[in-house]
N, C-alpha and C positions, 0 to 999 in steps of 0.2 A: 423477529417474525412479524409480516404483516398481519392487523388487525383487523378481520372482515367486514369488509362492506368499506373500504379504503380506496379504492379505485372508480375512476367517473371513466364512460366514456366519449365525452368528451375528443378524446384523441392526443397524443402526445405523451407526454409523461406523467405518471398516478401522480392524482393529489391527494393529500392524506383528508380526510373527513373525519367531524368528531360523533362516532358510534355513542348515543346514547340512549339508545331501545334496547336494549341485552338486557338488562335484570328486570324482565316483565314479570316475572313466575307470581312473584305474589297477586300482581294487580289480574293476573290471568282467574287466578284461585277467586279472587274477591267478586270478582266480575260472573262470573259461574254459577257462584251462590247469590249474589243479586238478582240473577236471572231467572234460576231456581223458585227464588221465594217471590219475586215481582210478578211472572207468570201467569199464576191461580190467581192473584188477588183485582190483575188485570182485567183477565176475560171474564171472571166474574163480575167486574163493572161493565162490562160491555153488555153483558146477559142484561144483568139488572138495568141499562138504559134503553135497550131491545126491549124490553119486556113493561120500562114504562115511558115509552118517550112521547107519548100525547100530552100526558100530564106535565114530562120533565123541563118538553119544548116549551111552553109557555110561561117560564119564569128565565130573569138572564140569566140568576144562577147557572141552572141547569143549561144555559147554551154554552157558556162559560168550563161548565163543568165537562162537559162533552166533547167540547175541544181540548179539554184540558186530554182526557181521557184520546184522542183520538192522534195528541201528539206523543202520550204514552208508548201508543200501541205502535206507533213509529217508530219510536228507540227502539225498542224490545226487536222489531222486526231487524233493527243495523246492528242490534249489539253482537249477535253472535258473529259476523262477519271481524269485528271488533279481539271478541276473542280469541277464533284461529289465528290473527293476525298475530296479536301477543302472547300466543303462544308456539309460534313457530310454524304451526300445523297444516300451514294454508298452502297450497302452489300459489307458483310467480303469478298468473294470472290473476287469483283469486287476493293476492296482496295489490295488485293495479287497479284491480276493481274497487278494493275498500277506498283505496286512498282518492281514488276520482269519485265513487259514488257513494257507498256506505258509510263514511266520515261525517261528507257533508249533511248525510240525513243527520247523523248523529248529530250535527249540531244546529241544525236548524228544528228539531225536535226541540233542543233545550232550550233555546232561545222561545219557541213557542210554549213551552210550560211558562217559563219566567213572565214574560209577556199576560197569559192566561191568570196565572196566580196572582199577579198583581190587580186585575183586571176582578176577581174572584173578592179580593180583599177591600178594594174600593168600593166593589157593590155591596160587599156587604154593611160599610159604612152608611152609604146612600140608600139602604133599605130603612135605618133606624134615622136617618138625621132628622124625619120626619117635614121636608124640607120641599113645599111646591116645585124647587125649581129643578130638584132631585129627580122625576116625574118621567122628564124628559128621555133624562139617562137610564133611564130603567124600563124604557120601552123594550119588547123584545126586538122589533125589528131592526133598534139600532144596534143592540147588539149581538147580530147577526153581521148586519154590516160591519160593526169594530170589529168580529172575527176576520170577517173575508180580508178587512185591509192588513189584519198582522199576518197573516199566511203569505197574501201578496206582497208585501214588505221584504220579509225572510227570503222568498223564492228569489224575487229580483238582485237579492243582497247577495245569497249563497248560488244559484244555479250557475253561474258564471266559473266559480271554481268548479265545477262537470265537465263545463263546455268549451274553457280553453285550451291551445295545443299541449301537449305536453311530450319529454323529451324522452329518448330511450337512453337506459340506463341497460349496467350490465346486471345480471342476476346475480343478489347478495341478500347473505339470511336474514343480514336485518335492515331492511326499507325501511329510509327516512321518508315520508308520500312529499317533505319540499324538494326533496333530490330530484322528483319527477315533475316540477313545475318548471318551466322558462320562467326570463325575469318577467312578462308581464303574470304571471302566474302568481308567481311570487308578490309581487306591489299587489295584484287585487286580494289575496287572501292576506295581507297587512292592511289593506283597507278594510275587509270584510269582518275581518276582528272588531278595527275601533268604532266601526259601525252598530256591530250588536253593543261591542263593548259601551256604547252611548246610547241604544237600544234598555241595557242595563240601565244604567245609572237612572232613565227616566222613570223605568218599571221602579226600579227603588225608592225613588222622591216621593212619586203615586204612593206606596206603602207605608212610609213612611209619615207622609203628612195626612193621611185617612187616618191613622192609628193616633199619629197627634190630636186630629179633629175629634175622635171619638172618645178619647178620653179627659179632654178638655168639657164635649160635651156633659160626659158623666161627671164630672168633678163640680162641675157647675149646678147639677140639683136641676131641680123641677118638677115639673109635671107628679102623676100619682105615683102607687109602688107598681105599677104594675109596669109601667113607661119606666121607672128609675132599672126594674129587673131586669128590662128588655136592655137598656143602656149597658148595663153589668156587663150580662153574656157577650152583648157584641164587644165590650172592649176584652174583654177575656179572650175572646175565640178569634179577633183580631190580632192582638197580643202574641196567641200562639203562635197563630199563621206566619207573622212579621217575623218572628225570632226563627221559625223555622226555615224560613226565606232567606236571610240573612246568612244561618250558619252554613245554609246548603249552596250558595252561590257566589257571598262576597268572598270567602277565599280562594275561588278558582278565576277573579277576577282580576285579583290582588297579584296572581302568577302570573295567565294570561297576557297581559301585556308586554311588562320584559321578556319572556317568552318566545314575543313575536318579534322581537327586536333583535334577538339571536338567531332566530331565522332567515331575517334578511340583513344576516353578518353583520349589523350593527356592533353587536356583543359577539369577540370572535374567541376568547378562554373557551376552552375545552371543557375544563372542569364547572363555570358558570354555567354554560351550555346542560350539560348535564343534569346538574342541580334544578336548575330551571323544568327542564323535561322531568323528570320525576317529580318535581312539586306541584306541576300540571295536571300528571297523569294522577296523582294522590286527589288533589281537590278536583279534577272533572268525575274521579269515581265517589267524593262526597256529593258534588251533587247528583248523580245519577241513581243517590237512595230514596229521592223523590218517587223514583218509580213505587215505591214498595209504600212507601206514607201517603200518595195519591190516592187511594181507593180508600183508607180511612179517613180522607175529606170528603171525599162523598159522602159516605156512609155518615160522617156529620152533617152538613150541609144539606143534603137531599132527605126530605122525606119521605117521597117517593121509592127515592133507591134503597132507602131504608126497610119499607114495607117490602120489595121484590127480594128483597135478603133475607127479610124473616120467613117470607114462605117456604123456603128451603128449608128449614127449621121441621120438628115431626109438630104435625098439628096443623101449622101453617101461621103458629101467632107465638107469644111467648105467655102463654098462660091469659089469668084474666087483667095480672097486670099490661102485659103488651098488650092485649084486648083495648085497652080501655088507652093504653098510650099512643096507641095506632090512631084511634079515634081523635083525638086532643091532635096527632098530626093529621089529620082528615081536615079539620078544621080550621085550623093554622094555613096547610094548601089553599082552601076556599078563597080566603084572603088574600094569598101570593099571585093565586093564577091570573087574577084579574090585575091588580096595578104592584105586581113583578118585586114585592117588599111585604113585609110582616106588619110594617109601621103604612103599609099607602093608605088604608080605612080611614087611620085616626090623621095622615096628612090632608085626606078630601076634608072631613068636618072640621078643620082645624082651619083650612083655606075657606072654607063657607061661611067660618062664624068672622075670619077676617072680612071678608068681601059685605057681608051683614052690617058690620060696623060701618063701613066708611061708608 
């Protein structure tokens, strides 16, 4: 018997194709409940940036953070199109639509978290290196502009898979969305790959070598306890970030490419084929649990969105301890809003008693 979704048309005689979307059920289930729990914690940051974005705006953090948050609310918006897909559920329609438009959000979403979070983790090195020429980089308006250019980066990279022609197919329950590319369809979403995929590696280096810098710089001593505490936390809260990065995105990286290389018949085994597509579909839904760990990087990260979160609290504080911890971040902001770091204070008198000397 033939196996669905076996026939092109093409014209001529059926060529067999290798079906390998049929055992989605689980990744359906997983995906469901990601969405579920991602949801609440989402539009919750959204409130909470709504409710303080005078303050938020004016540290890169918080621009960082907002986009971070803003390519969140992007997936969320493609995934469930995502889900009727792999779950059967969809009409043919609504399966043509995912695979020309709702995909590609999905993945230009993720490339702009990767992008943002690295972007997130650098600055926060560049807030403690305590470093004049750090100053720069932490302007907000530049990083405004480094937002605007990774948006337009992505757009330029992925829109093109939207907007070229694509081929009619016959109606089959399980769409492969390359079935419905022509070759040049197909060559640009193999280029669009090794694009992010390089995209990646540079967000990685960034990560990588800030995490090196910060804990080189702490291993190194210095300064009072007060400067050695502040080195601590940031390589700690660095630390996390990186390894959270890491296990959320190098394995679907690691798939991703052969992957793509079975897509444009490079690799023509059925069974690799297969293996391949499932080990994709496994690590793109580890990283798409960023959704759900993103809103508790704010809620570290932002002070602000901290305070807009406790008000929702009965009372509007957490006692007189948050009282009094609220303030200590009142204070702490004072500091960030103006030169966009926790450490800029002590990098201006540190540059004045240089410039003094010479």
């Amino acid at each position: 018997m033939t196996p669905p979704g076996n026939t092109s048309s093409s014209g001529g005689a059926a060529e067999p194709q290798c079906v390998v979307n049929d055992k989605m059920v689980a990744f359906t289930v997983c995906y469901v409940l990601l969405f579920m729990v991602a949801v609440p914690g989402n539009l919750l940051s959204a409130w909470a940036f709504v409710r303080c974005r005078r303050t938020q705006l004016k540290q890169t953090c918080g621009v960082y953070l907002l986009n971070l948050l803003l390519a969140d609310l992007l997936l969320l918006l493609a995934l469930p199109f995502k889900i009727l897909k792999d779950a059967s559920a969809a009409p043919w329609n609504l399966l043509v639509f995912h695979c020309q438009v709702s995909a590609v959000i999905i993945y230009i979403s993720l490339y702009a978290s990767i992008a943002f979070l690295a972007l997130i983790i650098t600055d926060r090195y560049l807030q403690d290196c305590a470093a004049p020429v750090s100053l720069r980089l932490q302007e907000v308006g530049f990083s405004w502009l480094l937002s605007l250019v990774v948006w337009l980066l992505l757009l330029i990279i992925m829109v093109p898979n939207m907007a070229l022609p694509t081929q009619q197919v016959q109606v089959q329950p399980y769409l492969q969305c390359s079935s419905l590319k022509k070759d040049l369809g197909v060559h640009w979403h193999a280029l669009t790959v090794f694009l992010n995929t390089a995209l990646f590696l540079n967000a990685s280096a960034a990560v990588l070598v800030s995490c090196f810098l910060a804990l080189r710089r702490f291993l190194r001593g210095g300064g009072g306890p007060e400067r050695q505490l502040r080195a601590k936390r940031a390589v700690l809260s660095m630390t996390a970030m990186a390894a959270a990065f890491v296990l959320s995105f190098v394995p679907y990286h690691a798939v991703r490419t052969p992957y793509t290389l079975a897509q444009t018949k490079l690799i023509t085994d059925c069974q690799t084929t297969r293996r391949l597509f499932l080990g994709k579909e496994a690590t793109l839904l580890l990283s798409a649990l960023h959704l759900c760990c993103d809103p508790l990087l704010c809620f570290y990260l932002s002070a602000p969105y901290r305070r807009a979160v406790r008000s929702l609290l009965p009372g509007g504080r957490m006692g007189e301890e948050g009282g009094e911890q609220e303030q200590e971040e009142r204070e702490q902001e004072e500091n960030t809003v103006t030169m966009s770091g926790p450490s800029a204070l002590q990098v201006t008198e540190e540059f004045q008693q240089v410039q003094h000397r010479t």
